[in-house]
C-alpha positions in Angstrom: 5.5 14.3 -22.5 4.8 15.1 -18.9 3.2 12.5 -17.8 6.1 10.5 -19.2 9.2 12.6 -17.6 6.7 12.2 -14.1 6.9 8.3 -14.9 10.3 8.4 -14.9 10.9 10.5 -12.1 8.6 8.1 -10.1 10.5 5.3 -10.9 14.1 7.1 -10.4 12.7 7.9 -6.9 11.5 4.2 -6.5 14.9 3.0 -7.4 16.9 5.4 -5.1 14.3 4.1 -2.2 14.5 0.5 -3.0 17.7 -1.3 -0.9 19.9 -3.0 -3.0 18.1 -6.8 -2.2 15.2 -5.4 -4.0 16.7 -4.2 -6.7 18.9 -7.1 -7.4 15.5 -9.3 -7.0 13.9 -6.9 -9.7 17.1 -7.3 -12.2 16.9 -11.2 -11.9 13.5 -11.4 -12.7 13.6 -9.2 -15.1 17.1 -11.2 -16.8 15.5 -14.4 -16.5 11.5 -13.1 -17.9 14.2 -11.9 -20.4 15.6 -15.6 -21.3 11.8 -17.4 -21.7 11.2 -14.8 -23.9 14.7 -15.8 -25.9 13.9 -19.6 -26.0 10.4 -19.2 -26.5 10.9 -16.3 -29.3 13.0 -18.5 -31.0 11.1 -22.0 -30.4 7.7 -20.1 -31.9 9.6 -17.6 -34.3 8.2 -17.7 -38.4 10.4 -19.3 -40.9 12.4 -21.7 -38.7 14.7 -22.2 -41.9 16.3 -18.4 -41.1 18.7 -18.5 -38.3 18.1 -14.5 -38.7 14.7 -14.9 -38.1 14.9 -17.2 -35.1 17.8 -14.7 -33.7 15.4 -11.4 -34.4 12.8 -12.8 -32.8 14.5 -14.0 -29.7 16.5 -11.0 -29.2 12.9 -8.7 -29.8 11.3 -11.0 -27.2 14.4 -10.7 -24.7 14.4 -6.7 -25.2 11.1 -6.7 -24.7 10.9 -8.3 -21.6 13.8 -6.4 -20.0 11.9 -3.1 -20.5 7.8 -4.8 -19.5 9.0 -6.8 -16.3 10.6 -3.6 -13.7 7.1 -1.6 -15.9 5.1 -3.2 -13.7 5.8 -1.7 -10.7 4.7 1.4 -12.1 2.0 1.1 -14.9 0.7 -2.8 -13.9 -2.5 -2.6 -16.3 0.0 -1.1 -19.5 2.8 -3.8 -18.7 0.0 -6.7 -18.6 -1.4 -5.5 -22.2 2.1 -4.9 -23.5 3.1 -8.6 -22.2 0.0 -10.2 -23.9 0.4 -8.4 -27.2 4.2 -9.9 -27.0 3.4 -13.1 -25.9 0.7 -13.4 -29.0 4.2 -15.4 -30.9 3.7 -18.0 -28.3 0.3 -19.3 -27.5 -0.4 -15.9 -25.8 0.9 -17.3 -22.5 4.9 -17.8 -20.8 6.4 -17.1 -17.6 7.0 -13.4 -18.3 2.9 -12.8 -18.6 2.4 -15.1 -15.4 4.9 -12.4 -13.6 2.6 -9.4 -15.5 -0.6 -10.6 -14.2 0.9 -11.2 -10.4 2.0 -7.9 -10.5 -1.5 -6.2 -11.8 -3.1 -8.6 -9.1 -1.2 -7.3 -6.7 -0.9 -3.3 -7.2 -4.0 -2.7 -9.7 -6.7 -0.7 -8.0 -9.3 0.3 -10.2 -11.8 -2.1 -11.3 -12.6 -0.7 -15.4 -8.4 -1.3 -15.8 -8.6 -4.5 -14.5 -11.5 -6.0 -16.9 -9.8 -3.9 -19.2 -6.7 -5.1 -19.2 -7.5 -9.5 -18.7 -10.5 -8.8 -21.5 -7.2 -8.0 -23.6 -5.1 -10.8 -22.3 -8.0 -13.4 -22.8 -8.1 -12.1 -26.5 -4.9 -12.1 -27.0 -4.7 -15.5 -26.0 -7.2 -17.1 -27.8 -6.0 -14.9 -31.0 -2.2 -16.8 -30.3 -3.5 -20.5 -29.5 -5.7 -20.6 -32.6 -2.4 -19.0 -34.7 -0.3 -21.9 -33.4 -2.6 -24.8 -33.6 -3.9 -26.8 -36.5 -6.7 -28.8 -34.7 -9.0 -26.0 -35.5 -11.0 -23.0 -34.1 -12.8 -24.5 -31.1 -9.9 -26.8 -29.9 -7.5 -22.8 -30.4 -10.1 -20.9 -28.4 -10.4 -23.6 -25.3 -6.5 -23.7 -25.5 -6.7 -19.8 -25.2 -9.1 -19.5 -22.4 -7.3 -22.6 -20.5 -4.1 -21.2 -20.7 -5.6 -17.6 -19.8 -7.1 -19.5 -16.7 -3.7 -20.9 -15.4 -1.3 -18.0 -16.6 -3.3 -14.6 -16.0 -6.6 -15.2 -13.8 -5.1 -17.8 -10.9 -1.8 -15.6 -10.6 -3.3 -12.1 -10.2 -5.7 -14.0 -7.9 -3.5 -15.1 -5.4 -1.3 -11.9 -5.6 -4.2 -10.0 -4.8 -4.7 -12.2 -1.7 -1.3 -11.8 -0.5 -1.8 -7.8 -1.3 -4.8 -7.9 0.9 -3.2 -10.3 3.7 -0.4 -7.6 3.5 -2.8 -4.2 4.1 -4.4 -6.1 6.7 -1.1 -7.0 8.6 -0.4 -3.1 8.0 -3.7 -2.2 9.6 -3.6 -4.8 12.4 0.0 -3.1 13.0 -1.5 0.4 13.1 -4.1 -0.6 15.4 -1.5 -1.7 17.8 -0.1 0.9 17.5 -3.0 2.9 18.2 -4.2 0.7 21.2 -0.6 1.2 23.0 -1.3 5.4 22.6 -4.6 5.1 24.0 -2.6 2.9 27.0 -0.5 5.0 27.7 -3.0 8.0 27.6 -5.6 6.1 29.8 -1.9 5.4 32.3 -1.7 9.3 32.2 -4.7 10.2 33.0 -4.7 8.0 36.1 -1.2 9.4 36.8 -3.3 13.0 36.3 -5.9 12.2 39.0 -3.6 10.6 41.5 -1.9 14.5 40.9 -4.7 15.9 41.2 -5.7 13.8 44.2 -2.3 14.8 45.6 -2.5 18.4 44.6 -6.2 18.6 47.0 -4.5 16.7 50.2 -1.8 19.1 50.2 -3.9 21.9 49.8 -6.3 21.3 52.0 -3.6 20.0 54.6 -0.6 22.1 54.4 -2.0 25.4 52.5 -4.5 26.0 55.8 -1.7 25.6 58.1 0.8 27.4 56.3 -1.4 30.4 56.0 -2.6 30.5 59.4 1.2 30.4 60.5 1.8 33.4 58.6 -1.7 35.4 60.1 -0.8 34.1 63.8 3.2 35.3 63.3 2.1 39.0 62.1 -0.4 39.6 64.6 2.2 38.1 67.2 4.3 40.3 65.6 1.7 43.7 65.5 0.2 42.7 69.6 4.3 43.5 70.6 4.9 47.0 71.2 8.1 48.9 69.5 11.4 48.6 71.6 11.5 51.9 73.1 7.8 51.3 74.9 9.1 48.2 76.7 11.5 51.0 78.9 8.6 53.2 79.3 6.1 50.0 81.2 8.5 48.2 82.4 10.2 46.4 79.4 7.3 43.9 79.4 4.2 43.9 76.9 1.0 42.1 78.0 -1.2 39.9 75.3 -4.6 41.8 74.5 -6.8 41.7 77.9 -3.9 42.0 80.1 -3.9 38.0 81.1 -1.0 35.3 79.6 2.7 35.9 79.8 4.2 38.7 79.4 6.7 38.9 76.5 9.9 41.9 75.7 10.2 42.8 72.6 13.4 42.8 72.3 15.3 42.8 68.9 16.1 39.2 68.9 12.3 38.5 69.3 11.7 41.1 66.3 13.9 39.5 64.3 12.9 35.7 65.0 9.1 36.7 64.4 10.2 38.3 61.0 12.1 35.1 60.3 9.1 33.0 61.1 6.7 35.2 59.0 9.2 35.0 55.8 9.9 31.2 55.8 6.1 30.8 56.2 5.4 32.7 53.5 8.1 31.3 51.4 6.6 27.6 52.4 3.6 29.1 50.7 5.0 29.7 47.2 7.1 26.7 47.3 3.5 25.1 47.9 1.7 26.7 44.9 4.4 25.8 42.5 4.4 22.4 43.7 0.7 22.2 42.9 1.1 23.8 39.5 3.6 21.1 38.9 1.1 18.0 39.8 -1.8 20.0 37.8 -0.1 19.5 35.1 -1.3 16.2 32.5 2.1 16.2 30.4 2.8 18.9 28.5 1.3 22.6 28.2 0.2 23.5 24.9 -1.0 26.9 23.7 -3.6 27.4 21.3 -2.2 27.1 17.4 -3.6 29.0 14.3 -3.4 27.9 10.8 -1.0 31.0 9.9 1.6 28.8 11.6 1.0 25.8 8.9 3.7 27.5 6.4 6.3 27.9 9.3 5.5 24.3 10.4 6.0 22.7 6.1 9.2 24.8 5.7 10.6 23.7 8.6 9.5 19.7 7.1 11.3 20.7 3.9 14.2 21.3 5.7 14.7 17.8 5.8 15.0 17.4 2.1 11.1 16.0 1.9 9.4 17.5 -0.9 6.0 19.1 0.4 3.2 20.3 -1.9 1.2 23.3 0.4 -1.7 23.3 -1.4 -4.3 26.2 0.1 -7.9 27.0 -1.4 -11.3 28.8 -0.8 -11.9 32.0 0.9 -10.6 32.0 4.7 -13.0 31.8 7.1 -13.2 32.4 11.0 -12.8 29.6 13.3 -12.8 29.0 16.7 -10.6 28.5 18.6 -10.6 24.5 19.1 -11.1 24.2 15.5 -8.3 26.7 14.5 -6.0 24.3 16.8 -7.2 21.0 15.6 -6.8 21.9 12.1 -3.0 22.6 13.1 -2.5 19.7 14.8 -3.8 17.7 11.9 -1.3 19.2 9.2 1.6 19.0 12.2 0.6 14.8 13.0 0.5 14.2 10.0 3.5 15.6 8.4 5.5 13.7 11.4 3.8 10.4 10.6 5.2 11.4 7.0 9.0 11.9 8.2 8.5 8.8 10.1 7.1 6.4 8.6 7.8 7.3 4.7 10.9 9.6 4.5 11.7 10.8 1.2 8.4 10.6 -0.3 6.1 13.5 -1.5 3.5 14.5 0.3 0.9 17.5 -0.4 -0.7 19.2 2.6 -4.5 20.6 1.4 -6.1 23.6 3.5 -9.3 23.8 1.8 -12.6 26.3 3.0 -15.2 25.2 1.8 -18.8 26.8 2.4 -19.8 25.0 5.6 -16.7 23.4 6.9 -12.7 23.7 6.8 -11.1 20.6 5.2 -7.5 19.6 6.2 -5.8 16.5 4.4 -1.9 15.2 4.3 -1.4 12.4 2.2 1.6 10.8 1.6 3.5 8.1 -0.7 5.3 5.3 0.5 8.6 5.7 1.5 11.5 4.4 3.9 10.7 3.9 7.3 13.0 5.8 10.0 13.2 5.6 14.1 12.4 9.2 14.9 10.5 11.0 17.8 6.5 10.7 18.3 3.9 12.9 19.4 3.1 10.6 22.4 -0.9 11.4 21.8 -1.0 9.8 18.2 -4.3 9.3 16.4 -6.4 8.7 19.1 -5.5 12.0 21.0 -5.9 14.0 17.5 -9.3 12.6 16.4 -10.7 13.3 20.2 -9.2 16.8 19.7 -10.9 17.0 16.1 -14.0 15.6 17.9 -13.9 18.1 20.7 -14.0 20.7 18.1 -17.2 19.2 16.6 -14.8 17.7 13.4 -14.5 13.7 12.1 -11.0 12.7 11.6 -10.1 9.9 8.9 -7.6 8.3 8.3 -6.3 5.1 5.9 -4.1 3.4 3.4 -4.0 4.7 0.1 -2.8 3.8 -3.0 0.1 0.9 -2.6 1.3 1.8 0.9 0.4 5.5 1.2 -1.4 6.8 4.2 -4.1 10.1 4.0 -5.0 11.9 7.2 -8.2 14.3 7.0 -10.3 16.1 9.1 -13.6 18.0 8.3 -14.2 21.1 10.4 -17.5 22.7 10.6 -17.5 26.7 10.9 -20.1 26.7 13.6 -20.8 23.6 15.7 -21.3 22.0 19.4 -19.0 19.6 21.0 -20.8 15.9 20.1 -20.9 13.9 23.2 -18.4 10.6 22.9 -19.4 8.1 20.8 -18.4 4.9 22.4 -17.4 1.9 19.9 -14.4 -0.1 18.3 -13.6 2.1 15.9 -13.5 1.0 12.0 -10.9 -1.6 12.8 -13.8 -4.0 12.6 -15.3 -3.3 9.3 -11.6 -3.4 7.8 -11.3 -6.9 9.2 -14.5 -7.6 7.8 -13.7 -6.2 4.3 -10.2 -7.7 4.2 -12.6 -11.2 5.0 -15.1 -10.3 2.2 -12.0 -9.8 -0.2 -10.0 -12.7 0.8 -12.9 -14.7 -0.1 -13.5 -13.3 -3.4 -9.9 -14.1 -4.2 -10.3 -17.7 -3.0 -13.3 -18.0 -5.4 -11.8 -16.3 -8.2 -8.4 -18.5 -8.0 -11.2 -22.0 -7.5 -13.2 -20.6 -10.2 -10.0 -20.3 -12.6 -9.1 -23.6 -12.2 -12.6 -25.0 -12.7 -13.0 -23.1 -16.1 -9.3 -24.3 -17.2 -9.9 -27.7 -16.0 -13.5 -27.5 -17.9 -11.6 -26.0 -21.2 -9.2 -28.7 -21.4 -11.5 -31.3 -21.7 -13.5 -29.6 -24.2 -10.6 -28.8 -26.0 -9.3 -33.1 -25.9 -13.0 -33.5 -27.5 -12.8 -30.9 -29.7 -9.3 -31.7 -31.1 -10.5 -35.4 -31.0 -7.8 -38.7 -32.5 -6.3 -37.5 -35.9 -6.9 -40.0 -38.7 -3.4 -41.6 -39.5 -2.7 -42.5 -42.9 -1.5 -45.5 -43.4 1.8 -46.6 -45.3 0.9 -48.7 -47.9 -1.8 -46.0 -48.9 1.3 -43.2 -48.8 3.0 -45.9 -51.3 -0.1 -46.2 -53.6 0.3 -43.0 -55.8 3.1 -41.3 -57.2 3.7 -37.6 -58.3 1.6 -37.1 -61.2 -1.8 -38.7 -60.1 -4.9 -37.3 -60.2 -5.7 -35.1 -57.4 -9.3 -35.9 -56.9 -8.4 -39.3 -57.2 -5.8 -39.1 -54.4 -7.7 -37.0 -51.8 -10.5 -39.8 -51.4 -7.5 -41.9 -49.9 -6.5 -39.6 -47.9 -8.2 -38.7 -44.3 -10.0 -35.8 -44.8 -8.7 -33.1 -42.1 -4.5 -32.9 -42.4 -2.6 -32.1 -39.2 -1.3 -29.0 -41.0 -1.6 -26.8 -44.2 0.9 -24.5 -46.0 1.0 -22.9 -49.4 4.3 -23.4 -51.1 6.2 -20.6 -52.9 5.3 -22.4 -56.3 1.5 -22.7 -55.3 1.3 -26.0 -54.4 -1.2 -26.6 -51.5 0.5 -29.4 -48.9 -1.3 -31.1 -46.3 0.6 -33.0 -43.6 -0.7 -36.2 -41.9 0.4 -38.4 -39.5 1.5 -41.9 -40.2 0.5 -44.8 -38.9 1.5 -46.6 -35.3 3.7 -49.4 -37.4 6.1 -46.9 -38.4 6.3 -44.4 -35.5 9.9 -44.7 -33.9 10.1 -46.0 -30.7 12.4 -43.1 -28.9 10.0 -40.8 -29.0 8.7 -38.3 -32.3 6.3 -38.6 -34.8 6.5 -39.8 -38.1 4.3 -37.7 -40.8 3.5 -37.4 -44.5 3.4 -34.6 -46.5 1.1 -34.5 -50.0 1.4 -31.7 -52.1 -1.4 -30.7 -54.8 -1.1 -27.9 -57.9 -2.4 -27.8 -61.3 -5.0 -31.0 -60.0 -2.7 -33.2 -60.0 0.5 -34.5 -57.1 3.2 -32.2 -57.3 5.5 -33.9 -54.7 5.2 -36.5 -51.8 7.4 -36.8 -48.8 8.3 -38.1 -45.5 9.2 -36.1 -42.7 11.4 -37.5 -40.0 11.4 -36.5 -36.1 14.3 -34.1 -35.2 16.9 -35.8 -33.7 16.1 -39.3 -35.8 18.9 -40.7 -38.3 
């Protein structure tokens, strides 16, 4: 019952997410799946005789389909099964199974559902074909395996192809993404040095001078004797060693000395704050501790996001560095989660294990909103994570989800850089490797249908007309031995009659087939070993 009330939910959420183009496209698939399922319900129904029958059936089909088709999206292995079993009525095939298997192609994931699920198609197929043929077993079960070919393999074939094109436009998005960070971090750091660089000319120009100023002006300022000793000598004061000019100090000199040491002084501090300015590469940021993770997810569920905190294991010290990346990993990755998929769940996992911290957000898809960035992004975290001797991962998950991770050791050095591309390459390469085995799976479908179709024409072979002026030889009441040597010996169809009677249909001969189209056939009926009725059956349509 809860895992039911949490597949609603799910799809409640999906629904409010979806705009209305998507949702319209999902009602009109899901109206017209419901339609085939009408026609063909009624078309393949038992008893063609009852129009209740034909009506039940159609309407089952239709209802059916209405529920099975927006199922998909959620369950795409159960909706598959469920479309097989109801399209058993119908040759185990129709359009509403074609859109079943695109949809498991596309969003199925795990490899035991998937053979699974087409194992029961396949059967379910073959089971319907040899239901609603006559020609026999072999021709019903080529029939079934062709049409499981063209409707269910080739179709979740190519959706998975176009799943896999999709993830890898996602990635290649991601990693340009990533590659326009690590520009502008590698423009920063050049703006940084050119600071620095900056920082050292003016220090080296501007500090001396301003400091020696400010020495020179007090000992000027100490060398002049206080005004009342200039009466006493003279009103002059000589330099130290008696040579140079002579200079009063008079309160005007006083005061323009103590003016001169003050604004050089001043000059000073202006000149240290200029240089803490062009230290600077962007933003200070003190050191963060994981006690600040619940602050950090409260104020993310402010925004109506539901968060999952999920914390586990027996705290353990950490450094510093590792203390901070582990912050920073919960904090980028809940704003990639506003940003990139607001509305949707995510869970946040703080997890000590015994050698190593491990830090995870994981998110579903959601909408996509403009909102502020970190300006460091992925790159910047995972050299932080690195710098504290961690691995940082990231991905896809799921259909559209993204995960962010990072493993922490207790105790560790700082690695030295590891210089390469990255994993982009091996996704390209793995998207390759999959694209391929899609490409073969869709040639190989078509191969084995085209393969079953021709041993199903051989196996179903030219069925023995029977000719008219044989048809006209007995009568009702003949013997029944007797009447089956002139007959062809494998009828087109068999049916038991309510009375008993064992009928056998066969097709007439080309002399008396109508030329607008429709076949022409002859029923013979058998009971008590002897003809109980004979008849000629019409095309529909025909006078």
């Amino acid at each position: 019952m809860e895992l039911l009330r949490g597949k609603v939910d799910t799809a409640l959420r999906v629904a409010r997410r979806a705009g209305w183009p998507r949702v319209a496209y999902e009602a009109a698939l899901a109206l017209f799946c419901g339609f085939t399922e009408l026609v063909l319900g009624a078309a393949y129904a038992p008893g063609q005789e009852s129009l209740l029958v034909i009506g039940l059936f159609g309407l089952a089909g239709t209802v059916a389909a209405l529920v099975i088709v927006p199922l998909r999206r959620l369950c795409p292995m159960t909706a598959l099964a469920l479309g097989a079993a109801l399209s058993l009525v119908h040759f185990g095939t129709g359009f509403t199974l074609i859109v079943l298997a695109a949809g498991a192609g596309y969003r199925a994931r795990r490899p035991p559902a998937i053979l699974l699920g087409f194992g029961f198609v396949l059967v379910m197929g073959m089971v319907g074909a040899v239901a609603q043929t006559d020609s026999g077993l072999v021709f019903g079960l080529l029939t079934g395996l062709m049409l499981f070919c063209l409707t269910a393999v080739a179709p979740a074939a190519v959706a998975a192809m176009i799943a896999q094109r999709r993830l890898l436009v996602m990635t290649m998005h991601q990693r340009n993404l990533e590659l326009h960070q690590e520009r502008l971090l590698v423009a920063g750091q050049a703006q940084a040095r050119e600071r620095n660089r900056i920082a050292a000319e003016l220090h080296d120009s501007l500090g001396h001078r301003l400091t020696l100023m400010s020495l020179y002006t007090g000992g000027l300022s100490q060398s002049l004797g206080p005004a009342g000793a200039s009466s006493a000598t003279g009103g002059t004061s000589r330099p130290p060693g008696g040579r140079g000019t002579t200079m009063t100090a008079t309160p005007q000199v006083t005061e323009a000395l103590t003016l001169l040491r003050d604004t050089s002084a001043q000059a000073m501090g202006e000149l240290r704050q200029i240089l803490r300015i062009l230290h600077q590469d962007g933003s200070v940021e003190a050191g963060r501790s994981l006690d600040e993770v619940e602050a950090t997810v409260a104020s993310a569920r402010a925004t109506g996001t539901p968060i999952e905190l999920v914390r586990s294991g027996e705290p353990r010290p950490l450094n510093l560095l590792a203390e901070h990346a582990a912050f920073r990993v919960v904090q980028e990755g809940l704003t990639n989660a506003l940003k990139y998929a607001g509305g949707a769940p995510v869970r946040v996992e703080v997890r000590f294990e015994d050698d190593a911290l491990f830090v995870e957000v994981r998110n579903r898809p959601g909408r996509f909103s403009d909102g502020p960035s970190t300006g460091q992004g992925l790159l910047g975290l995972a050299e932080r994570v690195r710098l504290a001797g961690g691995v940082l991962s990231h991905g896809l998950v799921d259909v559209g989800g993204f995960r962010l991770g990072a493993m922490l050791p207790y105790e560790s050095e700082v690695p030295e850089p590891v210089p390469g591309p990255g994993d982009f390459p091996q996704e390209i390469r793995r998207s390759g490797r999959r694209q391929r085995n899609g490409l073969i799976a869709v040639v190989g479908a078509l191969g084995v249908a085209l393969v079953a179709a021709v041993g199903a024409f051989f196996a179903a072979g030219s069925p023995e007309p029977l000719p008219e002026n044989v048809f006209t030889s007995f009568r009702v009441g003949d013997d029944e031995a007797r009447t089956r040597e002139l007959l062809p010996t494998t009828p087109l169809s068999s049916r038991t009659t309510d009375q008993g009677a064992a009928c056998g249909t066969y097709l007439a001969d080309l002399y008396v087939q109508p030329e607008n189209g429709g076949e022409v056939r002859y029923e013979v009926c058998f009971r008590d070993g002897m003809v109980d009725s004979k008849r000629v059956l019409q095309p529909r349509g025909s006078g």
